[in-house]
N, CA, C and O atoms as a MOPAC input file, in Angstrom:
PM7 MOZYME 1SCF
protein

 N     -8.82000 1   -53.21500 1   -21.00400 1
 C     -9.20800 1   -52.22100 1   -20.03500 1
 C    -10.71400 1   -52.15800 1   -19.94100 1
 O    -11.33400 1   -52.57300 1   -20.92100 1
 N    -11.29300 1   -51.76700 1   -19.05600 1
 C    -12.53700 1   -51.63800 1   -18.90900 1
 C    -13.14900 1   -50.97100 1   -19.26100 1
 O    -12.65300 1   -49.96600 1   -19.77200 1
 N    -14.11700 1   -51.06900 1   -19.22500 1
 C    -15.33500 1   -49.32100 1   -20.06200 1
 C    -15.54600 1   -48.23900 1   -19.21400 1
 O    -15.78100 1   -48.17400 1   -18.00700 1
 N    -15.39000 1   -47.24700 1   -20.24900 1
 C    -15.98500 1   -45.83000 1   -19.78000 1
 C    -17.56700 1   -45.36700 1   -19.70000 1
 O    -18.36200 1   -45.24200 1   -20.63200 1
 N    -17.73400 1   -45.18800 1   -18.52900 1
 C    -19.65900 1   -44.53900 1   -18.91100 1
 C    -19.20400 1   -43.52100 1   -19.97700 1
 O    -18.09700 1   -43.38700 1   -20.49800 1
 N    -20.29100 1   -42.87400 1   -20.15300 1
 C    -20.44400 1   -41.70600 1   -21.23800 1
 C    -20.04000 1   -40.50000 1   -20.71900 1
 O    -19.46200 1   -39.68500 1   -21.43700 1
 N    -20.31600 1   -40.24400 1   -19.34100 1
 C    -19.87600 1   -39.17000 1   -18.74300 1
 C    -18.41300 1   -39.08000 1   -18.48200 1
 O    -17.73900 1   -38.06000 1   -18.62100 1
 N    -17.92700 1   -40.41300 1   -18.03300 1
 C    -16.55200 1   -40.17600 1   -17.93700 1
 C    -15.61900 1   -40.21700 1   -19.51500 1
 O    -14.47400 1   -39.77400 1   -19.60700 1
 N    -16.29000 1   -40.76100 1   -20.51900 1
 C    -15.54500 1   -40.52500 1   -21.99000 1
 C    -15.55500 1   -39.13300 1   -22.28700 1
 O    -14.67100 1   -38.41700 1   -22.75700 1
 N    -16.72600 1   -38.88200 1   -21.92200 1
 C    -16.72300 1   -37.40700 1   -22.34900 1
 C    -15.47000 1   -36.26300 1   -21.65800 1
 O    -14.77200 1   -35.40900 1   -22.20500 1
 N    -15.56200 1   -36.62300 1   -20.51500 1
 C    -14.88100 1   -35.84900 1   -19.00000 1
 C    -13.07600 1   -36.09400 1   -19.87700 1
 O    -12.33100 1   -35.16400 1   -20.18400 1
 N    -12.82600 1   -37.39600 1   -20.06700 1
 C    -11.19500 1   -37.31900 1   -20.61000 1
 C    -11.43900 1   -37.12500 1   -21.77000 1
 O    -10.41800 1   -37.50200 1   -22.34500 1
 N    -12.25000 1   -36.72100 1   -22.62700 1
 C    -11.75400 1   -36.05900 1   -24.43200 1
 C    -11.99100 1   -34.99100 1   -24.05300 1
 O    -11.96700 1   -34.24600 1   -25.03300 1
 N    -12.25200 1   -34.36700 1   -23.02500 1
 C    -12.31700 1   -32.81400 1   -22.76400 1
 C    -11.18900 1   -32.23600 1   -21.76500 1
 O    -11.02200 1   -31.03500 1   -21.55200 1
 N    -10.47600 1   -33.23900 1   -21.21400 1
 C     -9.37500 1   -33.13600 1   -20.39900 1
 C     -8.07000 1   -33.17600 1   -21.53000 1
 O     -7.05700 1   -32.47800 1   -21.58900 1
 N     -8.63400 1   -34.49100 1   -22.54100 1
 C     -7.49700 1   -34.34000 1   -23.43100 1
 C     -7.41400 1   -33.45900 1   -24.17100 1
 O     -6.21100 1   -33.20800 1   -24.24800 1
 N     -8.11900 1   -32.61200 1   -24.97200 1
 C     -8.39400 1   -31.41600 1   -25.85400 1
 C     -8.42400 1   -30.25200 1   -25.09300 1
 O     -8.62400 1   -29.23300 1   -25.75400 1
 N     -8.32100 1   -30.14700 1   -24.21500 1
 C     -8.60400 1   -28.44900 1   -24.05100 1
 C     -7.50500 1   -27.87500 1   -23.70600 1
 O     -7.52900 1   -26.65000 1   -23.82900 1
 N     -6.35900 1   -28.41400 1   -23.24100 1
 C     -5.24800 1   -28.06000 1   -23.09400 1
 C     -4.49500 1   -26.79200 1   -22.18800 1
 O     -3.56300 1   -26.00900 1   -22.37100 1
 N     -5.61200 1   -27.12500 1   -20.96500 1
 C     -5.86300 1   -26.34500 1   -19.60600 1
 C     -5.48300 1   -27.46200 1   -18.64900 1
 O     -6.30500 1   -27.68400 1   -17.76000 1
 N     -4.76100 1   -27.95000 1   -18.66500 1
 C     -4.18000 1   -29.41700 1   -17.73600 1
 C     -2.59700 1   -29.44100 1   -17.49800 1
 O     -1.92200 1   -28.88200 1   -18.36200 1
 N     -2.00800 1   -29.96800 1   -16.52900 1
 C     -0.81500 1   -30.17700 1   -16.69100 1
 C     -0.85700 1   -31.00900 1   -17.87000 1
 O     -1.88300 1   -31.64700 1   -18.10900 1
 N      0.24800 1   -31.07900 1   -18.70900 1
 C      0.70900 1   -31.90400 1   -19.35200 1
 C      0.87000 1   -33.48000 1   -19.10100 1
 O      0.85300 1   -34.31300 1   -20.00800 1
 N      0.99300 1   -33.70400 1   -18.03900 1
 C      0.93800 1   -35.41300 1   -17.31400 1
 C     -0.52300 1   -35.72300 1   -17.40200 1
 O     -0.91400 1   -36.76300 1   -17.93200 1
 N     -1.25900 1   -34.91700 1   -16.93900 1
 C     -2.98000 1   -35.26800 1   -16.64200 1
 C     -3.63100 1   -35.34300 1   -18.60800 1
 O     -4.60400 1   -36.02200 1   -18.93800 1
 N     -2.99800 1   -34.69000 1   -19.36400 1
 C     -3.35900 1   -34.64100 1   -20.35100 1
 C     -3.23000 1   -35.92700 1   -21.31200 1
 O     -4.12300 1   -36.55000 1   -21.88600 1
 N     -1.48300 1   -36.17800 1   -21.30600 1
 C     -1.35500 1   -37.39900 1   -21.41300 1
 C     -1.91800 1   -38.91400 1   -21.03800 1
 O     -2.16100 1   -39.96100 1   -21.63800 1
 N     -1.97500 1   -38.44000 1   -19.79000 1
 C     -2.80000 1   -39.79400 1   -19.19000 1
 C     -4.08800 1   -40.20300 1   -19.41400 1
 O     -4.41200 1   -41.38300 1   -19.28800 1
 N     -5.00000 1   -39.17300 1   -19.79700 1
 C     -6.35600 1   -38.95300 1   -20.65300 1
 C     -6.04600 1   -39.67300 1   -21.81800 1
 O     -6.62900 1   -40.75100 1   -21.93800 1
 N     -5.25200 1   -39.32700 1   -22.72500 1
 C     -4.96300 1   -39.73300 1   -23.78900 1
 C     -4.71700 1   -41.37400 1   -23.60200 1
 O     -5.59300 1   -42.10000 1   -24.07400 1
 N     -3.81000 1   -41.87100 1   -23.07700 1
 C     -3.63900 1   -43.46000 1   -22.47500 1
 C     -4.87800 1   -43.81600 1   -22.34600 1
 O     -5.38600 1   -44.64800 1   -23.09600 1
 N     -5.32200 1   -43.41200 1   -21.67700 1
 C     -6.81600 1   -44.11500 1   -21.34500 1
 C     -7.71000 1   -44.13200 1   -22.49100 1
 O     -8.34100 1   -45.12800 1   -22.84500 1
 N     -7.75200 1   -42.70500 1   -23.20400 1
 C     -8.63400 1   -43.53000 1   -24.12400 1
 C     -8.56900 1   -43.79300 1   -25.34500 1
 O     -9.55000 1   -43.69400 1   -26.08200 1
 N     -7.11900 1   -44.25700 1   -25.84200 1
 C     -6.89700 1   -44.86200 1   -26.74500 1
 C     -6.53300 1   -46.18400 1   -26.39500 1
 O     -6.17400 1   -46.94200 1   -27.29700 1
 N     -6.56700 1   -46.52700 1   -25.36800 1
 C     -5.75600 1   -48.07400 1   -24.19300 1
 C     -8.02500 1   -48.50500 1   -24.54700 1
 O     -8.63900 1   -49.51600 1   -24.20700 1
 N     -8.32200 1   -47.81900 1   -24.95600 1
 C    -10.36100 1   -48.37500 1   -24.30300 1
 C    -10.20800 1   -49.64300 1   -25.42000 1
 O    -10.02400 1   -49.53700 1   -26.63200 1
 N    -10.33000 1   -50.74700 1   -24.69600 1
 C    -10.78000 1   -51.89600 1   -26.07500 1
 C    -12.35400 1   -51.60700 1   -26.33700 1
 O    -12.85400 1   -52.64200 1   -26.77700 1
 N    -13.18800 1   -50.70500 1   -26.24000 1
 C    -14.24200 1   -50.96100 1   -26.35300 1
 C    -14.48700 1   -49.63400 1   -27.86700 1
 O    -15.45300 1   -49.36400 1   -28.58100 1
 N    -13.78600 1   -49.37800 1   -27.82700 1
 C    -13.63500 1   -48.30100 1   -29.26300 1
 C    -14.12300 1   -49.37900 1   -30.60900 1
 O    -14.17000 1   -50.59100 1   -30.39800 1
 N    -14.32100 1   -49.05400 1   -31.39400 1
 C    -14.96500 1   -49.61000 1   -33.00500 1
 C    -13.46300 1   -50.45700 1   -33.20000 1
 O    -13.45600 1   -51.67600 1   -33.36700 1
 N    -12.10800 1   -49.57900 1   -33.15000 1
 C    -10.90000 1   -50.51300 1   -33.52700 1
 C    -10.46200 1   -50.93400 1   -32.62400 1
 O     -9.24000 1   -51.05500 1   -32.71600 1
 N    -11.07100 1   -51.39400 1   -31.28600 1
 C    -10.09400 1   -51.72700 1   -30.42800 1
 C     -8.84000 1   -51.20300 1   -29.72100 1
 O     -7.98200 1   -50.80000 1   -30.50700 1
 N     -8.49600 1   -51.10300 1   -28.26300 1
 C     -6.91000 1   -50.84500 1   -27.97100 1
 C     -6.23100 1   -50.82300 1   -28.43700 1
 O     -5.91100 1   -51.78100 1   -29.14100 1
 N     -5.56400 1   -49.75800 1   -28.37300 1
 C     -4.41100 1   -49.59600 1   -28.77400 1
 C     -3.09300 1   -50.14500 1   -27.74300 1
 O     -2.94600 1   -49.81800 1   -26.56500 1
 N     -2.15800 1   -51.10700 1   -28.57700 1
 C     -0.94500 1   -51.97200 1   -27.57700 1
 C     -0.47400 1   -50.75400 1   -26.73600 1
 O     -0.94200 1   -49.62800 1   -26.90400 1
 N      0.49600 1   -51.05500 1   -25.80700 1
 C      1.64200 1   -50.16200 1   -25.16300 1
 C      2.40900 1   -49.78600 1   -26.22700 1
 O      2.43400 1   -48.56800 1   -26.40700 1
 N      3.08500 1   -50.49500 1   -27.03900 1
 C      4.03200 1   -50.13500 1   -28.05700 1
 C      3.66500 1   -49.07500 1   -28.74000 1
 O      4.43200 1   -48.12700 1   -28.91000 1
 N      2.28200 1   -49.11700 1   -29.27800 1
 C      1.41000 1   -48.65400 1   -30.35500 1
 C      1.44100 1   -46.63800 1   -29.68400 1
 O      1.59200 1   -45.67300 1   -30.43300 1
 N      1.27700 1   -46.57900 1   -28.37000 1
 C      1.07200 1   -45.44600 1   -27.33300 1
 C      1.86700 1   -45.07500 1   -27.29900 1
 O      2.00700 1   -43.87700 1   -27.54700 1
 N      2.98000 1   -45.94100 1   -26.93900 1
 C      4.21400 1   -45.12200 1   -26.63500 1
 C      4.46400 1   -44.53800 1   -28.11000 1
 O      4.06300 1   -43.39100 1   -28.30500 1
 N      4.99400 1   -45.11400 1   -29.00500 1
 C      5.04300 1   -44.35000 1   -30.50400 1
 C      4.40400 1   -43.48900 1   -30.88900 1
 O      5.04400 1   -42.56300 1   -31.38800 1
 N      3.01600 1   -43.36800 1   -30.85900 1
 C      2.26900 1   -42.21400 1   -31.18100 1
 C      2.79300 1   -41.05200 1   -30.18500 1
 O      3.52800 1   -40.13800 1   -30.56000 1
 N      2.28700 1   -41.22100 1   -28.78900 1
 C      2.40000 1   -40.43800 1   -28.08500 1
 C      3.69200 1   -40.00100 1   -27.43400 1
 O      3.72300 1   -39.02300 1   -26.68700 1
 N      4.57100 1   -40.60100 1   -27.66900 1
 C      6.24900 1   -40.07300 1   -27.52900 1
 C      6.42900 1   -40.41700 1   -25.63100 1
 O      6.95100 1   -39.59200 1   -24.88100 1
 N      6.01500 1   -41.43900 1   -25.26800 1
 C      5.90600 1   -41.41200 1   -23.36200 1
 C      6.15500 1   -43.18500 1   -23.44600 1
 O      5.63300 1   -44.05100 1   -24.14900 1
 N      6.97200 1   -43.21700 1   -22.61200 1
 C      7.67200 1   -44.82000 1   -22.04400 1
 C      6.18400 1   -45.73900 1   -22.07300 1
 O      5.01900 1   -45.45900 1   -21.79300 1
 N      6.87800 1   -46.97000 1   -22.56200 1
 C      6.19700 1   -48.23500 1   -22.04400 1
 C      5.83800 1   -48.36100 1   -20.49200 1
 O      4.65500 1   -48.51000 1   -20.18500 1
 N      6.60700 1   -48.31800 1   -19.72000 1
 C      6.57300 1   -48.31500 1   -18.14500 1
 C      5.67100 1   -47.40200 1   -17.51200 1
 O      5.14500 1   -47.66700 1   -16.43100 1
 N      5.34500 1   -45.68500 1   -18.52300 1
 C      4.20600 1   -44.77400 1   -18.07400 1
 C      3.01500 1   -45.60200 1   -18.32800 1
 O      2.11200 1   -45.84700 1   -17.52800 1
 N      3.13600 1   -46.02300 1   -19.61400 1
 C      1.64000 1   -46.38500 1   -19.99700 1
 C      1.16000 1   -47.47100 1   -19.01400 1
 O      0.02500 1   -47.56300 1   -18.54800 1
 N      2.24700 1   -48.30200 1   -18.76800 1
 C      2.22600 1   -49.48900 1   -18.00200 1
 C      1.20600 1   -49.41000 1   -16.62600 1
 O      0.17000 1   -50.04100 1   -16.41500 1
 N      1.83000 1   -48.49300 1   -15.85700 1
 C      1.22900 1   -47.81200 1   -14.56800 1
 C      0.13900 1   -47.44500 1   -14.81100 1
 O     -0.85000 1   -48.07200 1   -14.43000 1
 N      0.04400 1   -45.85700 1   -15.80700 1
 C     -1.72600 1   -45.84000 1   -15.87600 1
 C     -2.70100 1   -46.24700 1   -16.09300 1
 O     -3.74600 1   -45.71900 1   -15.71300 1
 N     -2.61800 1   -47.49200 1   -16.88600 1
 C     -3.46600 1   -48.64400 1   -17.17300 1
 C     -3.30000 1   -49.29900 1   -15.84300 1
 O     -4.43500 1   -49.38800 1   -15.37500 1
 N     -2.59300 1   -49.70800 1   -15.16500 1
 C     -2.52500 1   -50.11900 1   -13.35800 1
 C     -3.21900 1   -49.87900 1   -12.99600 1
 O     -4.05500 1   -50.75100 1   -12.75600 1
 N     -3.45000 1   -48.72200 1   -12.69400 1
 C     -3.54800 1   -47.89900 1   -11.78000 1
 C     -4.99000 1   -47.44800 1   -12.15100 1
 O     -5.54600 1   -47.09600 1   -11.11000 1
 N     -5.53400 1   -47.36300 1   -12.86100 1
 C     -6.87200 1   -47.72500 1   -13.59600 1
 C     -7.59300 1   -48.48400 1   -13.18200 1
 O     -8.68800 1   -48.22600 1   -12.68200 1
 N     -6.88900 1   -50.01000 1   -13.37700 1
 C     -7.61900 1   -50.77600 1   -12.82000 1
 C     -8.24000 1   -51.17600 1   -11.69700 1
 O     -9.33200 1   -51.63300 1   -11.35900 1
 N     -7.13000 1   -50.84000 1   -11.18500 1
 C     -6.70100 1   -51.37100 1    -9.18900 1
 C     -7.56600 1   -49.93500 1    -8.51800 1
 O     -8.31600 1   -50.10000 1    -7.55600 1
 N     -7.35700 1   -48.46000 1    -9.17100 1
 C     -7.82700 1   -47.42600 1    -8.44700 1
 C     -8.82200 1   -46.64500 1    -8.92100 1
 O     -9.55800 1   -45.81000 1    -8.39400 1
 N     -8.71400 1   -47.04300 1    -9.94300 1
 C    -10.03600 1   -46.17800 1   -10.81300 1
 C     -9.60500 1   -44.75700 1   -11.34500 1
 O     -8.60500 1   -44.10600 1   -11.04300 1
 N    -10.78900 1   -44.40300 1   -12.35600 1
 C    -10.11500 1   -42.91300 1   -13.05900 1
 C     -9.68100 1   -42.21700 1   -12.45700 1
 O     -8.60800 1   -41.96500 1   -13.00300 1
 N     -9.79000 1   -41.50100 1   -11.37600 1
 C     -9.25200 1   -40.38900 1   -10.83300 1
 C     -7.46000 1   -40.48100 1   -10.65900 1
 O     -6.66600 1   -39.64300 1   -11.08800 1
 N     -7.09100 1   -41.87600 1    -9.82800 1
 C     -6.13700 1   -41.85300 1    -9.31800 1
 C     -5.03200 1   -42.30700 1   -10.55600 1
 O     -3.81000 1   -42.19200 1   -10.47100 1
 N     -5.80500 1   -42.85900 1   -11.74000 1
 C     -4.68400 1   -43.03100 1   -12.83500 1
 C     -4.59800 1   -41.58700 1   -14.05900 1
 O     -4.11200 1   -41.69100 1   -15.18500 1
 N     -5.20300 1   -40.29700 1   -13.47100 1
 C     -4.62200 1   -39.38600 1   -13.95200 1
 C     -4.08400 1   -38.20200 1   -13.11200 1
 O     -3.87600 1   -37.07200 1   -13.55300 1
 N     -3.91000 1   -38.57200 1   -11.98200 1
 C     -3.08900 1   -37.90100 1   -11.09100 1
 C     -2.07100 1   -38.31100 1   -10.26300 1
 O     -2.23100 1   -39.34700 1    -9.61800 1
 N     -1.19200 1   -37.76900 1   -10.17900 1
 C      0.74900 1   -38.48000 1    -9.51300 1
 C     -0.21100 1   -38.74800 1    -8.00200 1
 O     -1.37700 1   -38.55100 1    -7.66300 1
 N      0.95500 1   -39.27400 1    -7.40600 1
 C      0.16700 1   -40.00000 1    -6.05400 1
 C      0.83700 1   -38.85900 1    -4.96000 1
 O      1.71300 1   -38.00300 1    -5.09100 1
 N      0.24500 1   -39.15300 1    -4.17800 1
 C      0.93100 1   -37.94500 1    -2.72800 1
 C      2.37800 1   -38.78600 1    -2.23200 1
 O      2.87100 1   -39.89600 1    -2.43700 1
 N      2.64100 1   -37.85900 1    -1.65300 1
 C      3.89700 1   -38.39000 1    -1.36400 1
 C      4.91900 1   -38.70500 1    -1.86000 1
 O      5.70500 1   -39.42700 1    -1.24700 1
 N      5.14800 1   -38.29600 1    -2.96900 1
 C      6.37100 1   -38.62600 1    -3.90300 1
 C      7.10800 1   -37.63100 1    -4.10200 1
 O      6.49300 1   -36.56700 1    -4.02600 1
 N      8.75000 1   -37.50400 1    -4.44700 1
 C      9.16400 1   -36.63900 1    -4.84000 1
 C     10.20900 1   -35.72600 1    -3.66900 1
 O      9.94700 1   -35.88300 1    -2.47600 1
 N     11.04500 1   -35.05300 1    -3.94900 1
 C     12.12200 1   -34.96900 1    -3.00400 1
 C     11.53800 1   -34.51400 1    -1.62200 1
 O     10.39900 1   -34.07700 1    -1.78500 1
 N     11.91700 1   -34.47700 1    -0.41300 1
 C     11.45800 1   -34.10500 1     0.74700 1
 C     11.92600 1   -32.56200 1     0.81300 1
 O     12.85200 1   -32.28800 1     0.04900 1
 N     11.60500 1   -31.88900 1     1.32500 1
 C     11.94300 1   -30.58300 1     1.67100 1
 C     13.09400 1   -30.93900 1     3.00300 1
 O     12.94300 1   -31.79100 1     3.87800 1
 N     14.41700 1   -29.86400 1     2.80000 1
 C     15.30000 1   -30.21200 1     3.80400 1
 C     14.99100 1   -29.43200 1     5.01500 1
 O     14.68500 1   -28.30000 1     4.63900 1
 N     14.93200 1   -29.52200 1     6.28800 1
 C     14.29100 1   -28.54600 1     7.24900 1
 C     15.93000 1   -28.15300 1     7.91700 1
 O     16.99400 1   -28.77200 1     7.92200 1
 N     15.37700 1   -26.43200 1     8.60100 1
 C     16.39100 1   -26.08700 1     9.11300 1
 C     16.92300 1   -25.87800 1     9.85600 1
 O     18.09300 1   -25.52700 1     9.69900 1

């Protein structure tokens, strides 16, 4: 995965710790920056995430995606448009 400036490391250990977040946005902080190969020990695998953090291979899968391809913002927030339609009457 790619590197974090300083501002944005800072921005997700404060998203991950403060625990004023949905729970998804919190998690996904967490992915990211334990997924950083640029840490002293290196990335942490998918396997390694999912075990610690109790969340599917296939989540981690995406937010690391979605990271790449869209950048921070959009790999800690669900995308528009998803999710049941409202039935009209």
């Amino acid at each position: 995965m790619s590197r974090f400036s300083f501002g944005e490391r800072q921005s997700l250990e404060k998203l991950a710790t403060t625990g004023k977040h949905a729970a998804y946005k919190i998690n996904h902080a967490r992915i990211l920056l334990k997924a950083d190969i640029n840490q002293s020990d290196g990335g942490w695998s998918d396997e390694a995430l999912a075990s610690a953090l109790d969340i599917s291979t296939s989540t981690i899968e995406r937010v690391r995606q979605r990271f790449v391809e869209e950048g921070i913002d959009a790999s800690l927030n669900h995308r528009q448009g998803r999710g049941r339609k409202q039935r009209r009457a």
